[in-house]
N, C-alpha and C positions, 0 to 999 in steps of 0.2 A: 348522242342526239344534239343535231345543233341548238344552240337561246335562239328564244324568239326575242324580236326588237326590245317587248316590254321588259322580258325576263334579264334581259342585257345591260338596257338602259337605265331601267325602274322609272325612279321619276323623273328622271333626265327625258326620256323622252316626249314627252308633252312639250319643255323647253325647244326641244331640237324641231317639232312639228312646227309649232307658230315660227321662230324663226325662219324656215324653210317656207313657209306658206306666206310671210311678208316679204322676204327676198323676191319671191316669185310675183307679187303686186307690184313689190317696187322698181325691180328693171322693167317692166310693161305702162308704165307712168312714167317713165321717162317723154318730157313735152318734146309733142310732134313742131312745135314750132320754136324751136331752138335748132331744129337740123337744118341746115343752106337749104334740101329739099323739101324740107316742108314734110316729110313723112318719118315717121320712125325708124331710128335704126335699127330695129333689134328686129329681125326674122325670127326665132323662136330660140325659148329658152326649155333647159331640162333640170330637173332636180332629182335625189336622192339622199338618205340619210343611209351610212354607210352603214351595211352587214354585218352585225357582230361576229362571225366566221374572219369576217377580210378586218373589222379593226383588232382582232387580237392579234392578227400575223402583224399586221405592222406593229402595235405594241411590241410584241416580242422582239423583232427587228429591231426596236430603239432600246431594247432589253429593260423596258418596265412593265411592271405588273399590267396582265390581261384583262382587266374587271372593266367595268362598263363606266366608273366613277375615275380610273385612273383616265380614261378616253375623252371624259366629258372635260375634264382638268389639263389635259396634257395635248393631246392632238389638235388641228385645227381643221381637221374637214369630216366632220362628223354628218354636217351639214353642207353639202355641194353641191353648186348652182352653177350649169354650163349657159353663158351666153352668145347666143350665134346671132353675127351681122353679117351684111352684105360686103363691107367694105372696113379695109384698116383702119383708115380715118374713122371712122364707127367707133370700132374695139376703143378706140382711145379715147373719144369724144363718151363716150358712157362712163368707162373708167372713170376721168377725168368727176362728171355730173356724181357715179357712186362716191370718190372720195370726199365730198361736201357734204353729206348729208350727216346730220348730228344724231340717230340714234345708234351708232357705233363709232368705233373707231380703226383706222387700216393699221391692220398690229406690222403687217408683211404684204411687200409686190412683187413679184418674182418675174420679170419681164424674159422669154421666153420668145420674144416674137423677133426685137432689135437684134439678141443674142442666143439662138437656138438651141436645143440642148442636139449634144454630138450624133444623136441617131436620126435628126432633124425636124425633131419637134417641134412647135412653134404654138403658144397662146400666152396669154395674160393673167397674171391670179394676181389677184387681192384675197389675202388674210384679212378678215372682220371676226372685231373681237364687241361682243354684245356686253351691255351693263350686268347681263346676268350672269358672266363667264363663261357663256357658249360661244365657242369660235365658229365660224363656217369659211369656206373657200369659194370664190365666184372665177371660175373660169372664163374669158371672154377671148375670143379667134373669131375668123371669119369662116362663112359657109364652106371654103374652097379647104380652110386649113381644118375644121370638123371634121370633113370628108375624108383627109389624109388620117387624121387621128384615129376616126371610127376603125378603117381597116386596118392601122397598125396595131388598134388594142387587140384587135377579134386575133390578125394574127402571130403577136408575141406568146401567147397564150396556150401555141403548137410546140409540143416537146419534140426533142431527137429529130429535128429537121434535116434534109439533107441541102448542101450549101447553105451552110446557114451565113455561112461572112457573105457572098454573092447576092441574098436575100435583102439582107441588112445594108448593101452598097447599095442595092436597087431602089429600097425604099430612099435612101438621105439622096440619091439621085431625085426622084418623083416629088419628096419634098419642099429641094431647091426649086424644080418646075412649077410645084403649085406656086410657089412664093412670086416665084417671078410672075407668076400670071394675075395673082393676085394685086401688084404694084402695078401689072400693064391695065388691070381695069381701072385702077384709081387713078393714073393717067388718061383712060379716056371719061371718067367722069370730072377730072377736071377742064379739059376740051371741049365738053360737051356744056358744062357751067359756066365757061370763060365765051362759048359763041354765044349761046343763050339758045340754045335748040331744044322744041318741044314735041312731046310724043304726038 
């Protein structure tokens, strides 16, 4: 029978809850008048505190003990905060605003967007390590690269596929195109900022 959160976590997870619940304030208070447009960058964010079932595979996978106390000590995304913007310039202008704030500090960046991973991945993590020794993971990409993500997790997920190398080309093709279309809208938002043109 699988643990439940509590049973997993004990009393870690109270820790892991407020953490997760201030994350989720704090990208949403990002000042709307610090962006060139005057509106907030963040389109919406998602949270979750990771399933004891999925952090003892990875435990095992790094081959240390499964308990709920080795996870809260040892892992760093217990606590995961996906943040979604309209625009690159976005992803980084938050980044940038997260890495100033003093009730944590950035343990790990894993930039994923300048340098993709090979299957053509593409977002931003910041590792935050809390005074209490809860780490959490803040993902930050754009709407266009969420979208590529959402269907590549749903579909890795399919065993004993057929063409699977043809699949796998297909996707880091569709990837590059999101990207690039992604860089062609930030080119016309700057066009559009450099004439001064209003809706």
């Amino acid at each position: 029978m699988a643990l439940t959160f509590e049973e997993y976590y004990g009393d870690g997870l109270l820790r892991l809850k407020q953490v997760e619940v201030f994350l989720l304030h704090l990208v949403y208070q990002y000042p709307a008048q610090e962006d060139p447009d005057g509106v907030g960058p963040v389109l919406y964010c998602k949270s979750r505190i990771k399933q004891p079932d999925s952090m003892m595979r990875k435990l095992r996978m790094h081959g240390l003990p499964t308990d709920g106390k080795t996870a809260l000590e040892q892992m760093h995304d217990a606590v995961g905060i996906r943040v979604v913007c309209a625009f690159v310039e976005d992803v980084y202008r938050v980044s940038q605003w997260l890495g100033m704030r003093p009730e944590y500090e950035i343990a790990a960046t894993k930039e994923y967007i300048a340098y993709p991973k090979p299957n053509g991945y593409r977002s931003l993590h910041l590792v935050l390590r809390f005074h209490t020794g809860i780490q959490a993971e803040i993902q930050l990409r754009t709407i266009a690269l969420d979208f590529w993500a959402a269907l590549e997790h749903q579909m890795k997920y399919k065993k004993n596929i057929a063409h699977e190398k043809t699949i796998c080309d297909e996707l880091k093709r569709c990837a590059d195109e999101i990207a690039s279309v992604d860089m062609s809208m930030q080119t016309l938002r700057e066009l559009i900022r450099h004439e001064g043109w209003e809706d």
